[in-house]
C-alpha positions in Angstrom: 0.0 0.0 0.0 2.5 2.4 0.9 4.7 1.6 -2.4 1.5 2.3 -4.7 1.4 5.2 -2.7 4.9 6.0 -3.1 4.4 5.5 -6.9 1.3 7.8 -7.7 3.0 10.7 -5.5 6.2 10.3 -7.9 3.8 9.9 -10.9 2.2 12.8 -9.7 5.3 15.0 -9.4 7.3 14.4 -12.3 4.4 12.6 -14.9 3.4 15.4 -16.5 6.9 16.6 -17.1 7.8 13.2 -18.8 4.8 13.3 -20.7 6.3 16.7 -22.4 9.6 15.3 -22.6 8.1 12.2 -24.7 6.2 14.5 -26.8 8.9 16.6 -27.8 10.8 13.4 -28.7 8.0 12.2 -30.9 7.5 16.3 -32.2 11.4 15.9 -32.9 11.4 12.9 -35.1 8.3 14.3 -37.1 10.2 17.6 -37.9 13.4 15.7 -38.4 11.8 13.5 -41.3 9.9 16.2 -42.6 11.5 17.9 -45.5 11.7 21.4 -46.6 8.3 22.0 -48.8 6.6 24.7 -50.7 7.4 28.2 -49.3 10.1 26.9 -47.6 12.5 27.3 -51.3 10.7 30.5 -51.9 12.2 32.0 -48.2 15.2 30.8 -48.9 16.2 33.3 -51.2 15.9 37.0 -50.3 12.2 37.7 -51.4 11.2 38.5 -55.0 15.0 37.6 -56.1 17.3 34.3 -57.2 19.6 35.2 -54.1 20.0 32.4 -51.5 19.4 34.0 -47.8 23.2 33.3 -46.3 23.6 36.2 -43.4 21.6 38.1 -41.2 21.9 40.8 -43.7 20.3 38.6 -46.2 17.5 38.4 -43.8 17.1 42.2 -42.9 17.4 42.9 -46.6 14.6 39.9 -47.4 12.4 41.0 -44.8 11.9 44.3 -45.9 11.3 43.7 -49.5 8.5 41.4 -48.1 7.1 44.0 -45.7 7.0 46.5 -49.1 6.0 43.9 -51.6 3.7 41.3 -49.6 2.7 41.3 -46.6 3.8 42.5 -42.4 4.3 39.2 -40.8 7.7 40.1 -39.8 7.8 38.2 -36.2 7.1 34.8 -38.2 9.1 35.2 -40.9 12.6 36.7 -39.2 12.5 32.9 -37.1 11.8 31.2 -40.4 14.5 33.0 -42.5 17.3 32.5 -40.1 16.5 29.3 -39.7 16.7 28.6 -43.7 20.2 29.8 -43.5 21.3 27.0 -40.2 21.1 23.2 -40.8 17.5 21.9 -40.1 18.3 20.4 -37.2 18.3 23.6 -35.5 15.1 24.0 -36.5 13.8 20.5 -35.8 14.8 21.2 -31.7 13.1 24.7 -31.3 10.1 23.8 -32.9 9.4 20.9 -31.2 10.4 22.9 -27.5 8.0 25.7 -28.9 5.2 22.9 -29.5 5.6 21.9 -26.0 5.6 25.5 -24.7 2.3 25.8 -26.3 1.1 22.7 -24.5 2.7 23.9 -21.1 1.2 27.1 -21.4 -2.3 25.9 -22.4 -2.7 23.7 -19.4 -1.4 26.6 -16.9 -4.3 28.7 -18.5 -6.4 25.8 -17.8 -5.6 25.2 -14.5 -5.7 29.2 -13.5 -2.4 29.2 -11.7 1.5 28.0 -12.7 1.8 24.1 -12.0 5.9 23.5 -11.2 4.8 19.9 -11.2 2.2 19.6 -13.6 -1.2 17.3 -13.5 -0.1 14.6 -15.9 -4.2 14.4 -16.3 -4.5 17.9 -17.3 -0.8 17.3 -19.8 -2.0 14.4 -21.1 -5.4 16.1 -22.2 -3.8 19.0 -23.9 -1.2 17.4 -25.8 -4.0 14.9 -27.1 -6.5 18.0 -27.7 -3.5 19.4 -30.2 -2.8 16.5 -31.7 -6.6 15.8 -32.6 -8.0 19.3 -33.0 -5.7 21.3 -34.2 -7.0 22.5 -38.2 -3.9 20.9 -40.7 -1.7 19.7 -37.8 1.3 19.0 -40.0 1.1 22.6 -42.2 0.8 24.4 -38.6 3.2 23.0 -36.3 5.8 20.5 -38.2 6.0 22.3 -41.8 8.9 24.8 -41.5 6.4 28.2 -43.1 3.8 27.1 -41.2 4.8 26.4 -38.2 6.3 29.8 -37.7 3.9 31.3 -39.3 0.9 30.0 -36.9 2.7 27.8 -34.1 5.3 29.7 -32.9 3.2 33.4 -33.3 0.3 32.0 -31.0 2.6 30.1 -28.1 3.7 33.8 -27.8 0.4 35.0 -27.8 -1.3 32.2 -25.2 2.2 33.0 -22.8 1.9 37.0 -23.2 -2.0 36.2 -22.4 -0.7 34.2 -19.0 -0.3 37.3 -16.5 -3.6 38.7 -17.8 -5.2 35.7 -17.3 -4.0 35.0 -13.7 -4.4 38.5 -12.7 -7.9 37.7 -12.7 -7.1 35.0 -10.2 -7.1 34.8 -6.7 -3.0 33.8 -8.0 0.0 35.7 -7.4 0.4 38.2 -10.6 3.6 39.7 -12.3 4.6 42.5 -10.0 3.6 46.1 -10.4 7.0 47.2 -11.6 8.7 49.0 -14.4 10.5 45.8 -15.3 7.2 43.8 -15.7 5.8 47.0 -17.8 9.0 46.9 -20.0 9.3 43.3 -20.4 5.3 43.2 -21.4 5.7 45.8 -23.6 8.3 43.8 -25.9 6.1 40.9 -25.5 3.2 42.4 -26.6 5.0 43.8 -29.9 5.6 40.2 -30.6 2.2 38.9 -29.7 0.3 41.9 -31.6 2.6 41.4 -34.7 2.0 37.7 -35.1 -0.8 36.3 -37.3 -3.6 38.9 -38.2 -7.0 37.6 -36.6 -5.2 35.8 -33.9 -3.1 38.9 -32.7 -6.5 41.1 -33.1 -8.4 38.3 -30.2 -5.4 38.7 -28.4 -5.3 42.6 -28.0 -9.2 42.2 -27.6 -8.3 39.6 -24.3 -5.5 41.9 -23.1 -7.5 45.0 -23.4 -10.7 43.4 -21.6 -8.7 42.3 -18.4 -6.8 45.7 -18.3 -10.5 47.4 -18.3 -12.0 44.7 -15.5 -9.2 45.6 -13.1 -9.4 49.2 -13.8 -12.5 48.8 -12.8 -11.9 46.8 -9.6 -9.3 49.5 -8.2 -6.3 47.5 -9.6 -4.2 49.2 -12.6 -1.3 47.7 -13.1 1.5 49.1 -15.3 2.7 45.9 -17.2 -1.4 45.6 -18.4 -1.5 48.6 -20.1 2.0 48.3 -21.3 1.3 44.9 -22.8 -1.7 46.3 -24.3 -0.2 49.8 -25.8 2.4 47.2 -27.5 0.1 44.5 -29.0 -1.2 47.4 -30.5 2.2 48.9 -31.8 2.8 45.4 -33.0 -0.9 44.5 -35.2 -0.5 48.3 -36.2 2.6 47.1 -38.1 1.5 44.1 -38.9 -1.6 45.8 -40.9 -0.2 48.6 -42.1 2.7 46.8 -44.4 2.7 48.4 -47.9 2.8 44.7 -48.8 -0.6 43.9 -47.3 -2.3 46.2 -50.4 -1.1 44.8 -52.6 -2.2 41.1 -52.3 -5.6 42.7 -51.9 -5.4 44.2 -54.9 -4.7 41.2 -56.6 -7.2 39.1 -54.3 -10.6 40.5 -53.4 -13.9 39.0 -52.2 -17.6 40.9 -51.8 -19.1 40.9 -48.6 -21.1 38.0 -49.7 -18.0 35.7 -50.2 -16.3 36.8 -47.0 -19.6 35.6 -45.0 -19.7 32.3 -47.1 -16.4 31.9 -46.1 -17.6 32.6 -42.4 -19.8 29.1 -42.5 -17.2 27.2 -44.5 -14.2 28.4 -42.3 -16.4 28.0 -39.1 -17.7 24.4 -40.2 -14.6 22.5 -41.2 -13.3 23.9 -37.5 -16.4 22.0 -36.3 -14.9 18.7 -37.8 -11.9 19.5 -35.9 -13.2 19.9 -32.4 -15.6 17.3 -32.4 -13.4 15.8 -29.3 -13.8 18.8 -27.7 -18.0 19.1 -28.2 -18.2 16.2 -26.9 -16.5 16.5 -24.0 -18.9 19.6 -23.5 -21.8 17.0 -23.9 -20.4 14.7 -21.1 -19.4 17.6 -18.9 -23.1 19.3 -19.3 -25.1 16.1 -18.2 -22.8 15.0 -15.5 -23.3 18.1 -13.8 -27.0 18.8 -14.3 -27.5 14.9 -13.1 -25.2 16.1 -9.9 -27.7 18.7 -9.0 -30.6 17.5 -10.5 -30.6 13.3 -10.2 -31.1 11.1 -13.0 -34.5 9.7 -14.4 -36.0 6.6 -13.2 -34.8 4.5 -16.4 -32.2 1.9 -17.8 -29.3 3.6 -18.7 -28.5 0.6 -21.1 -29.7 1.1 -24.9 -29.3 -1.2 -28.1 -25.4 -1.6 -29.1 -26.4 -1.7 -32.5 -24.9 1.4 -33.6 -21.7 0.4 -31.9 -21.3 -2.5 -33.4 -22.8 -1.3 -37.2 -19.8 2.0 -36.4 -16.9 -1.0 -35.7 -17.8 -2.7 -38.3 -17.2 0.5 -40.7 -14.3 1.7 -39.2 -12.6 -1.5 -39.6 -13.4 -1.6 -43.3 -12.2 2.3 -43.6 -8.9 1.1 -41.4 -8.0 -1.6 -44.4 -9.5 0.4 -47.5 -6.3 2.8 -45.9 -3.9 0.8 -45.2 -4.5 -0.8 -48.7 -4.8 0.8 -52.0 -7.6 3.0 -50.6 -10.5 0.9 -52.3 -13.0 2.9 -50.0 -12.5 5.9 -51.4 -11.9 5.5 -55.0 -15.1 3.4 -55.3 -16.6 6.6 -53.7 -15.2 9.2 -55.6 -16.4 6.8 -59.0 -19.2 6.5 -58.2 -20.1 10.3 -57.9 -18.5 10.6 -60.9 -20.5 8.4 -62.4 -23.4 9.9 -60.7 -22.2 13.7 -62.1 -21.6 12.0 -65.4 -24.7 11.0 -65.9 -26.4 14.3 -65.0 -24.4 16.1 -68.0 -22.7 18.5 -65.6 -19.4 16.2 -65.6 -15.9 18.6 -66.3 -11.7 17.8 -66.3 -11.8 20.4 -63.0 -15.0 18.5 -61.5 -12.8 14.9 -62.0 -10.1 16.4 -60.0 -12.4 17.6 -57.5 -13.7 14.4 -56.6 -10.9 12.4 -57.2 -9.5 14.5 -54.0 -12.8 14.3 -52.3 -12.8 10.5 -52.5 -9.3 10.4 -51.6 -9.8 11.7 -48.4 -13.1 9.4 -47.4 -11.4 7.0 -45.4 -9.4 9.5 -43.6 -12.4 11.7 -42.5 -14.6 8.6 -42.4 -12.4 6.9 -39.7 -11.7 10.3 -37.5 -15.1 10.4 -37.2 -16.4 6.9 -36.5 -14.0 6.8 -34.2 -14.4 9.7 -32.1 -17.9 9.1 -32.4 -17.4 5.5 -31.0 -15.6 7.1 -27.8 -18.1 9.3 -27.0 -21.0 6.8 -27.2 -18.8 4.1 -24.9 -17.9 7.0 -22.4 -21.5 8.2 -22.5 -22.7 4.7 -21.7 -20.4 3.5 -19.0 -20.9 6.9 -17.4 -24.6 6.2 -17.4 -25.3 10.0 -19.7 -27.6 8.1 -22.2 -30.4 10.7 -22.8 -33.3 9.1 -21.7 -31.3 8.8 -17.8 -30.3 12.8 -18.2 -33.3 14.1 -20.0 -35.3 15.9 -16.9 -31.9 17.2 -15.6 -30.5 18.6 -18.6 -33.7 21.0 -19.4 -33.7 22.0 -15.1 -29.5 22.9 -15.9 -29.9 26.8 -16.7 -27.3 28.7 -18.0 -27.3 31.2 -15.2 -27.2 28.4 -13.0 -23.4 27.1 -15.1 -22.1 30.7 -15.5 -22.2 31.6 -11.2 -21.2 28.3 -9.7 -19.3 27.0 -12.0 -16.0 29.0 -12.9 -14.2 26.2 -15.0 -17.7 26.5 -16.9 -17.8 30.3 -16.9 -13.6 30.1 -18.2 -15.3 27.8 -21.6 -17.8 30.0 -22.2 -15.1 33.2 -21.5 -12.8 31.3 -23.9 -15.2 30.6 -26.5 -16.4 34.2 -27.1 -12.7 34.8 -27.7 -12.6 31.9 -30.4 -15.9 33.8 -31.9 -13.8 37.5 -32.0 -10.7 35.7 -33.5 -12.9 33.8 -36.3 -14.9 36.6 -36.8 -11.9 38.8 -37.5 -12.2 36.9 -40.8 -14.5 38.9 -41.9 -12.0 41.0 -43.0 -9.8 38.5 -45.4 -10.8 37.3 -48.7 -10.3 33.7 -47.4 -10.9 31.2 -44.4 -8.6 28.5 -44.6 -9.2 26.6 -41.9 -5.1 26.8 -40.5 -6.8 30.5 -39.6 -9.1 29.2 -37.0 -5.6 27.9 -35.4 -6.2 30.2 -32.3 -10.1 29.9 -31.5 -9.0 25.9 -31.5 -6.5 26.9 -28.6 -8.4 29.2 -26.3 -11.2 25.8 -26.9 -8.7 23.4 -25.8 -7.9 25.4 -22.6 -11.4 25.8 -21.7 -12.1 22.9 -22.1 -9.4 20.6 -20.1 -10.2 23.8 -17.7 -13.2 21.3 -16.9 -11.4 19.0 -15.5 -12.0 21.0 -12.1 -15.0 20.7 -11.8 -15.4 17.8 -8.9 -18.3 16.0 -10.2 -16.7 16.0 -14.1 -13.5 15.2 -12.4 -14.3 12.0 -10.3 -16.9 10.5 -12.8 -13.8 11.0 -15.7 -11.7 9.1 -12.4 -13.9 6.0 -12.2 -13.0 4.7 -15.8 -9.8 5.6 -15.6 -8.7 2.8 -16.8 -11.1 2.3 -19.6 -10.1 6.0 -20.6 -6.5 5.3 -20.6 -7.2 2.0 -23.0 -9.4 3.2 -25.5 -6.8 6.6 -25.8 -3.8 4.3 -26.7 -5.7 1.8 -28.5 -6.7 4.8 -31.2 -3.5 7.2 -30.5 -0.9 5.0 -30.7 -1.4 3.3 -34.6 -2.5 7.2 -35.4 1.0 8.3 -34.3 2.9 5.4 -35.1 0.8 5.8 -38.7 1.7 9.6 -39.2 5.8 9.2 -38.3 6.0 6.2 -40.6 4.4 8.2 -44.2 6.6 10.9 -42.8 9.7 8.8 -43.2 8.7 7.6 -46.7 7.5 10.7 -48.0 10.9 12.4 -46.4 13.1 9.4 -48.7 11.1 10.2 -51.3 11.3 13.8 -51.1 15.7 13.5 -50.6 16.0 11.0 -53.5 14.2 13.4 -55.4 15.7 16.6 -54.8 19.4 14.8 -55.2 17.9 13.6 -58.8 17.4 17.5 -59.0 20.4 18.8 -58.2 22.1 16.0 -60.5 20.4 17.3 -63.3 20.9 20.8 -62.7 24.8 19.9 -62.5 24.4 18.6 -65.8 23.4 21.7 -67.3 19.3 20.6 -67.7 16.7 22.8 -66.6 13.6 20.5 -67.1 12.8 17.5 -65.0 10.3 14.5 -64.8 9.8 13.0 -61.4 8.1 9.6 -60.2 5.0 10.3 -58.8 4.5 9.6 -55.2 3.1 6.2 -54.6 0.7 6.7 -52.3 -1.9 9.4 -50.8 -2.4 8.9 -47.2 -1.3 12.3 -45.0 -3.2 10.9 -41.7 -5.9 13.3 -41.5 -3.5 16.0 -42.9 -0.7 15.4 -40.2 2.1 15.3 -42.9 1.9 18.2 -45.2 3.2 17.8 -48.3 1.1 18.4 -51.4 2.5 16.4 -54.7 4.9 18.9 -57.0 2.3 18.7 -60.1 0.9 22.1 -59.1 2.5 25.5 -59.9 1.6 26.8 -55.5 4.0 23.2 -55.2 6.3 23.9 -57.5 6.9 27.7 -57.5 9.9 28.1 -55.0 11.1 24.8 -55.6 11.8 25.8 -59.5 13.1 29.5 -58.2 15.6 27.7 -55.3 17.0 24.8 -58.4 16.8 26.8 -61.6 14.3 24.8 -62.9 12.4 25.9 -66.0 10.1 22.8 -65.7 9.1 19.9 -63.4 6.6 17.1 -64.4 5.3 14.9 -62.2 4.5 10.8 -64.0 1.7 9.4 -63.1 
């Protein structure tokens, strides 16, 4: 007895530390094996010219030709140009320490205080929250443009939104000194010039909290000095000469831009399905706290469970396979398309892709479908058990006793300002909702302090932990595998490349890649028979032209 309690106080102490520490060794190996891509060439050189960035000058000089010719995103863009000029192994280390400074700083802002020893519950449900719900996982946070582009601008922005956050906390704050002021300041330059909408929710946050104290009695100099420098810093960010001109060359009505509202919005509702239904869960197991649960069987026909098992098993092999699933699905809407008169070369493509990606989607959501519906049943949650106290649960009733609830609902407003800021872009792409995503995960794990949610979540602990690594571990092993191969791939290519360029020849015909699968678009790398593909690449080698056989 004393030894198992021996071991859960060291698990407790030190787990959530080694569960970072195996998470940036898996975040390592994934940027190791994954290869320079897309922008990456087109960075490389100083912008808009055939030079190759080699010195900080290079940089400087590069940097301001972009912030005249295309756009203000300086903070991202000075780590990712000195960082083309070092051996990517540089890279491969900070990126994977800045994915787990994201994840260290999401669960302090979950938990409402600094943890020196870290829940390994509350670590263990943020880095799983990032690894399901982030939008384009490998574009944002492994691919080299994108990753500093969207990863390492936000884990500034969630840590310069830490002090704010806890000053609202019966917590011990930064102190009231002109070192805090100056030191927020700085940070707030960064966090305001960072990624456009996300830097806008942030100053929005910042300047919220800084107007709540004032209005408590409590004015503190580093709040307003972090807010007067997000501003400086998405003043700058806006303002670039470079900004103008893409919209002159890309513009949307009003009409498009609110399209591209529901679009943007609804594919970040795929996304976070893991996190909605955590929401369900944490809803009924509180209102059944307060309010008892009907007079009924919890137990319902497991049907559907076994019907979803069954399809999720014939997605896993279509995938593993030659992706049988799919193409049968995207023929047969071809077919379908074909036979209405309406069918075109661009419509083939489009639903080639769109069967392509059926097993994928197919399996993310069976699966996280099948979790919720085991965890609703072993927690006894079916509706017909919660019906009575889920309509007596009001939402006055969640907002003033429940502050982990009231910190969702606080975070998701913010998600809404930061999605909304969209408004103002031509396009939603859904790597844009990157930050709503985050202030959702940290409102959500957030729930894990609420008692009830806590000790019902503690009593299938053990079921929890199972069905977890029986569906995270192939999905990772899965993911750093394709990596590998489409990283051999990828060198053997680009040596094939610089052989022929040796030889004098400016045109090239590549192999096509042999297979599809990106693991629910964890690996980013879009096949070079596309000029967005093949742009930089051709600029970096000197290429004329690239063919892809197929």
């Amino acid at each position: 007895m004393n030894r198992t309690s021996s071991h859960l106080s060291w698990w407790r102490r030190y787990g959530g530390w080694l569960l970072l520490g195996a998470a940036f060794i898996y975040m390592f190996a994934l940027n190791n094996w994954t290869p320079w891509h897309r922008d990456d060439y087109e960075y490389a050189l100083i912008w808009q010219t055939l030079v190759p960035i080699e010195s900080f000058h290079d940089v400087m000089t590069s940097l301001a030709r972009h912030y005249q010719m295309h756009g203000g995103r300086m903070v991202a863009f000075f780590v990712l140009d000195n960082f083309l000029r070092w051996p990517k192994i540089w890279f491969n280390i900070a990126n994977a320490l800045c994915f787990i400074l994201m994840a260290l700083g999401l669960s302090w802002h979950s938990a409402g205080r600094i943890e020196k020893s870290p829940a390994p519950v509350r670590i263990a449900a943020v880095l799983l929250a990032l690894w399901y719900t982030l939008p384009h996982f490998g574009e944002v946070a492994v691919w080299m443009c994108g990753s500093t582009v969207y990863l390492w601008t936000m884990t500034i922005m969630v840590w310069f939104l830490l002090p704010y956050h806890f000053s609202l906390r019966p917590t011990r704050t930064l102190a009231n000194s002109y070192w805090a002021a100056g030191a927020m300041f700085l940070l707030g330059i960064l966090a305001g010039w960072g990624e456009e909408n996300a830097s806008l929710a942030t100053i929005v946050a910042a300047t919220a909290v800084t107007l709540y104290s004032w209005r408590k009695g409590q004015r503190y100099r580093w709040q307003i000095a972090g807010v007067v420098g997000s501003v400086l810093g998405f003043i700058a960010l806006v303002v670039a000469p470079g900004n103008f001109v893409r919209v002159a060359e890309v513009s949307a009505s009003i009409g498009r831009r609110i399209g591209n509202q529901f679009a943007g919005n609804g594919e970040m509702m795929l996304y976070i399905l893991p996190l909605i239904f955590m929401w369900m869960l944490a809803y009924r197991q509180i209102a059944i706290s307060r309010y008892g649960r009907n007079a009924t069987t919890p137990s319902g026909s497991k049907r559907p469970l076994y019907i979803a098992g069954a399809l999720a098993a014939v997605l896993a092999v279509s995938y593993a396979t030659d992706g049988f699933v799919g193409r049968w699905f995207g023929d047969g809407l071809i077919a379908i398309v074909h036979a209405l008169g309406l069918l075109k070369p661009k419509t083939v493509h489009l639903l080639q892709n769109l069967g392509s990606g059926v097993e994928e989607m197919g399996l993310y959501l069976l699966l996280i479908w099948l979790v919720y519906r085991l965890l609703r049943r072993r927690l006894m949650l079916t509706p017909a058990v919660t019906k009575t106290a889920g309509w007596r649960l009001t939402f006055r009733t969640l907002w003033n006793q429940y502050p982990p609830v009231r910190f969702l609902l606080i975070t998701a407003a913010l998600a809404a300002v930061s999605n909304l800021a969209m408004l103002g872009a031509p396009t939603f792409p859904a790597r844009a909702s990157m930050f709503a995503v985050l202030c959702l995960i940290a409102g959500t794990v957030g729930l894990y302090d609420v008692p009830v949610v806590r000790r019902a979540f503690a009593r299938e602990q053990r079921f929890v932990v199972g069905i977890v690594l029986l569906i995270t571990l192939p999905f990772l092993l899965g993911t750093l595998y394709f990596t590998v191969r489409i990283y051999e791939i990828d060198q053997a290519r680009m040596a094939y490349i610089r052989d022929a360029r040796a030889q004098g020849y400016t045109s090239v015909e590549l192999e096509a890649l042999p297979f599809t699968q990106r693991m629910l678009r964890h690996i980013f790398y879009v096949e070079l028979d596309n000029g967005v593909s093949q742009y930089g690449l051709k600029r970096y080698y000197g290429l004329e032209e690239l063919t892809i056989r197929k």
